[in-house]
N, C-alpha and C positions, 0 to 999 in steps of 0.2 A: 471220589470223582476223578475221572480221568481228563489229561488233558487233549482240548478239540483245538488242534493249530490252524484247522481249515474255517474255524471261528473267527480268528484271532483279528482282521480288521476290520469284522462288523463289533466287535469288543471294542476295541482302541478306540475305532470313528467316536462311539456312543460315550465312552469316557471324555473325551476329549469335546465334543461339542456340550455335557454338562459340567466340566470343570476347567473350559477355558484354554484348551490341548496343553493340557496337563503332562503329556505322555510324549518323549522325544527319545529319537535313538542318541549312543553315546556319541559318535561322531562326530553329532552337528552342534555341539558347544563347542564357541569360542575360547582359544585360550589364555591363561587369565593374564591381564595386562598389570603394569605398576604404577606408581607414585614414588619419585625418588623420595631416599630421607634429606638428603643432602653430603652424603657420605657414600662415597664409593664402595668403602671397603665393606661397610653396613649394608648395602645394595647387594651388594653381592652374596654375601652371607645369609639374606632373603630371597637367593633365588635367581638374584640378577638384575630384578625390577623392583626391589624396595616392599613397600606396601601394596600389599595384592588390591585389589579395586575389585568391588562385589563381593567385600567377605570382612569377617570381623578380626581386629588382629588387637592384642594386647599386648604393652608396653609393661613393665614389674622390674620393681627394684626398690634400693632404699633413695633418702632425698637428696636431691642436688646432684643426681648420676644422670643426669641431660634426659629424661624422660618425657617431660615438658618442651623443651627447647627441640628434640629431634620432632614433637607434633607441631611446632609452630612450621620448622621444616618443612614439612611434608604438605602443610599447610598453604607454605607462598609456592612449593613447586605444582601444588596441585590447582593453584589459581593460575600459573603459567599453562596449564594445559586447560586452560577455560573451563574447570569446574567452580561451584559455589562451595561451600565451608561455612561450617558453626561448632560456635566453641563453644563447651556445657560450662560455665565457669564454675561450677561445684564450691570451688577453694576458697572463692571472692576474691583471687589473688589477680584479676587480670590487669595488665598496666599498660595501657595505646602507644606508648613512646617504645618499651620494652617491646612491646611484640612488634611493630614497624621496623625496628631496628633487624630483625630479623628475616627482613624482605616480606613480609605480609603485606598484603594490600586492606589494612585495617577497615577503611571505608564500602570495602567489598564481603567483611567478616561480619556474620552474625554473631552475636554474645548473647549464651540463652543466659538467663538467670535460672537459679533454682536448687534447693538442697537438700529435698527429700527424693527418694528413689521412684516414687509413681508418679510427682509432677513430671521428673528426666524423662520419663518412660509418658508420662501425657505427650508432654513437648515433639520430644522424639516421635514418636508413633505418625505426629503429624506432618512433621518438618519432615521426614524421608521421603515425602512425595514433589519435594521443591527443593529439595538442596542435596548434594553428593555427598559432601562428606563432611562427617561427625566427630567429635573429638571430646572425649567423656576426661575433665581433670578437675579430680578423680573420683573415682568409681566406690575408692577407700574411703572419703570422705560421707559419703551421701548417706543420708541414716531414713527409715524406714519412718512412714505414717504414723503406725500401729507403736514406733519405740517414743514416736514423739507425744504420740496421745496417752502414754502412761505415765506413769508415778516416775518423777525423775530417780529413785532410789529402787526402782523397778531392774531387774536381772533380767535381762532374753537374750544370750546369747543364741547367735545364726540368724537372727533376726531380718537383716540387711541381704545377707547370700539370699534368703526363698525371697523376699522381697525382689529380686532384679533378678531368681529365675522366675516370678511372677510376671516382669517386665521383659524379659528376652521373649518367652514365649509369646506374647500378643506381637512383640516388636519384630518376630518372625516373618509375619502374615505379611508386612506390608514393606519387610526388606527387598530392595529388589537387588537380584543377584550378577547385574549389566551395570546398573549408574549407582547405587548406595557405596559406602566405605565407614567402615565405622571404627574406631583406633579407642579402644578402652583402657586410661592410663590407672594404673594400680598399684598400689607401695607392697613393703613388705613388711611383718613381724617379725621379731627374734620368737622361733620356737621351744618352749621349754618342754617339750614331751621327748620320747625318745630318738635321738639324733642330733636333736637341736637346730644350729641352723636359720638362715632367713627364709621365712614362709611366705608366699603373698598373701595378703588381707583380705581379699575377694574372696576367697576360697574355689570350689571345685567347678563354680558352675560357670566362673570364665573362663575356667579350660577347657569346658566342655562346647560353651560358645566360640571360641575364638579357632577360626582357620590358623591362625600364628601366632606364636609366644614368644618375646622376646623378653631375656631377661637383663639389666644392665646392672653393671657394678663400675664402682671407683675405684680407681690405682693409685700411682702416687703422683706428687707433682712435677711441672714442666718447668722451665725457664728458656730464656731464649739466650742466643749465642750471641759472636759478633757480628752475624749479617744480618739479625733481626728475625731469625726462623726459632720456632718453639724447638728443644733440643734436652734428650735426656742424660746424656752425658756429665761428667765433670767439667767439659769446657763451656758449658753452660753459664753466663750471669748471673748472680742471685742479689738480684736488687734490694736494697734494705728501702723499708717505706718511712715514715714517719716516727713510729713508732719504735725500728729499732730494728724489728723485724724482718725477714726474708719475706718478698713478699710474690707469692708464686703468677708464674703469667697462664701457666695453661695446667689441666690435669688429663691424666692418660684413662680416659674411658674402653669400658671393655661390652659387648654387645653379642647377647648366642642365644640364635634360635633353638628354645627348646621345644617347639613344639612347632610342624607345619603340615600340615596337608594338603599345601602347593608347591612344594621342594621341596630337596634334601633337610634334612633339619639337623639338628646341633653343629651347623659353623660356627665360626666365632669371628669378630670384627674387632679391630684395636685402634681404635680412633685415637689423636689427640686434639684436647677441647682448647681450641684457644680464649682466654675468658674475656683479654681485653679485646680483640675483637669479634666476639660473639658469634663466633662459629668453629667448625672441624676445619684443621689443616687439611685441606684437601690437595693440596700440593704434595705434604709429606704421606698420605695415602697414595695419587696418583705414582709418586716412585717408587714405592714397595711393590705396586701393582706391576709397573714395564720392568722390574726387576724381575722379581714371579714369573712372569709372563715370558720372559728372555727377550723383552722389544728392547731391550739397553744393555750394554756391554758396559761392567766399570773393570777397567786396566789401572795400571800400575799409575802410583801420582796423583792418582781420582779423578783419573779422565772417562769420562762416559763417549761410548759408542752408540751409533742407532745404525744402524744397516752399514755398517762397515765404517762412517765415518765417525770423527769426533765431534761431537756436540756441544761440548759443556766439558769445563774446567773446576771441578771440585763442587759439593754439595748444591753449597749456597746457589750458585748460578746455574744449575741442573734444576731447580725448583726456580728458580725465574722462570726460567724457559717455559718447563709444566705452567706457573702461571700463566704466564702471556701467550701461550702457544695452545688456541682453545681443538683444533685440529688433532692436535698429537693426541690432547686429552680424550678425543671424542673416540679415538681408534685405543687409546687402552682399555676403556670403557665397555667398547662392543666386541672385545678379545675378554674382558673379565665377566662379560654377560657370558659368553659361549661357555669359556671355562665355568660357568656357575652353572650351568643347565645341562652340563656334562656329567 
């Protein structure tokens, strides 16, 4: 059959008036906005804007690599930009004090319950039509109907993967691709087949769902110095606790897109976690970034420059400054976006 173009928009019209104008040129999609994580350097490594908004992105690592803690993240900044949020509690792990502490507005979070893979996927299905954004922890956990209604001494492995690509596919239909957000947190296994290595537990069909893949890993540990800043150095503190022990104040998390279809993909981000105060130094991101960037000159003696003058007198008070100076932050920020989109 040949093609007739002088057809082509009594074809479209009649597509489009039975499936709801289904049929748009490339043009006129918007382009895609974000959600910070709370981490610059992370942000940027995504693109520039963190969590794309209108697409699935997955979270993978092993535990206690801030996987959790960057969703709760994304979580209080996406209540700053007036979206809704619900947390799939899969883990039963959720604690009100714990996650408030990390800027959520708890009283504004839904907490679904639920621990098999087609209640999440009932739940879900529903709640996408009244709330923005979704936060699956974890995805690892959730075990399949069909594994619960069998013989506990029953074998099915893959059982849970077709199970929740049972669940993505219905959960397609009623994603909307303007106000939905979905962040699917997922661990990983040691593999013993050839190569070895940590595998994520979800298996293939989160990859195949998710716009973005973030993978996290842990480094080593932080301590802080004499001015109270987290420091990887020997001039570092190492406080003994009670026990005897060194007892570490932050650890060095690492963060690389491995997978995106809304930016560049495999950056990498190198956060450090500060653990007693329950968040990334974003200060010690913010000056790698105007260093990067050439917004700061450091000269001889550890004196920092910004446009020819001096600023700041050695580290410690270079990162006040970054602190209290929300301004300067907002201008490396939208200089690390540009460089990210370049």
């Amino acid at each position: 059959m040949s093609v007739r173009r002088d057809e082509y928009e009594e074809v479209v019209s009649r597509i489009n008036r039975k499936y709801e104008n289904s049929i748009h040129k490339g043009d006129t999609f918007e382009p895609v906005q974000g959600i910070s994580t709370g981490s610059p350097e992370m942000d940027a490594a995504m693109g520039g804007f963190g969590v794309p908004i209108g697409r699935w992105t997955r979270f993978y690592g092993a535990y206690s690599s801030t996987k959790t803690l960057t969703a709760f993240a994304v979580i209080a900044e996406a209540q700053k930009l007036g979206l809704s949020c619900a947390y799939y509690n899969v883990e039963k792990q959720y604690v009100p004090d714990f996650v408030a502490e990390r800027g959520v507005d708890i009283s504004k979070l839904d907490v679904v319950e639920g621990t098999s893979v087609e209640e999440i996927g009932e739940q879900m299905e529903s709640l996408l039509a009244v709330t923005h954004v979704h936060v699956i922890d974890s995805c690892s956990i959730a075990v399949s109907e069909d594994e619960l209604n069998a013989d506990i001494r029953d074998w099915r492995p893959g059982i849970s993967a077709r199970a929740w690509g049972k669940v993505f596919r219905r959960l397609n239909k009623h994603f909307d691709p303007i106000d939905n957000t979905a962040i699917l947190i997922d661990q990983v296994r040691t593999s013993f087949r050839a190569g070895g290595g940590e595998q994520p537990a979800g298996g293939r069909i989160f990859d195949h769902q998710s716009s973005m893949s973030v993978m996290f890993r842990k480094g080593s540990w932080l301590h802080r110095n004499d001015a109270g800043y987290l420091d990887d150095t020997s001039r570092a503190k190492q406080h003994k606790g009670m026990s005897g022990q060194v007892d570490p104040a932050g650890q060095i998390i690492t963060a690389r897109v491995e997978k995106s279809r809304v930016c560049r993909p495999l950056r990498s981000a190198t956060m450090w976690w500060d653990i007693e105060r329950k968040k990334f130094d974003r200060s010690y991101e913010f000056l790698k970034a105007a260093k990067y960037l050439d917004l700061i000159e450091v000269k001889g003696g550890g004196n920092y420059y910004y446009d020819g003058e001096r600023i700041a007198r050695g580290e410690p008070e270079m990162r006040q400054l970054l602190d209290d100076d929300e301004a300067f932050r907002e201008e490396i920020m939208t200089e690390l976006r540009e460089a990210a989109q370049r």
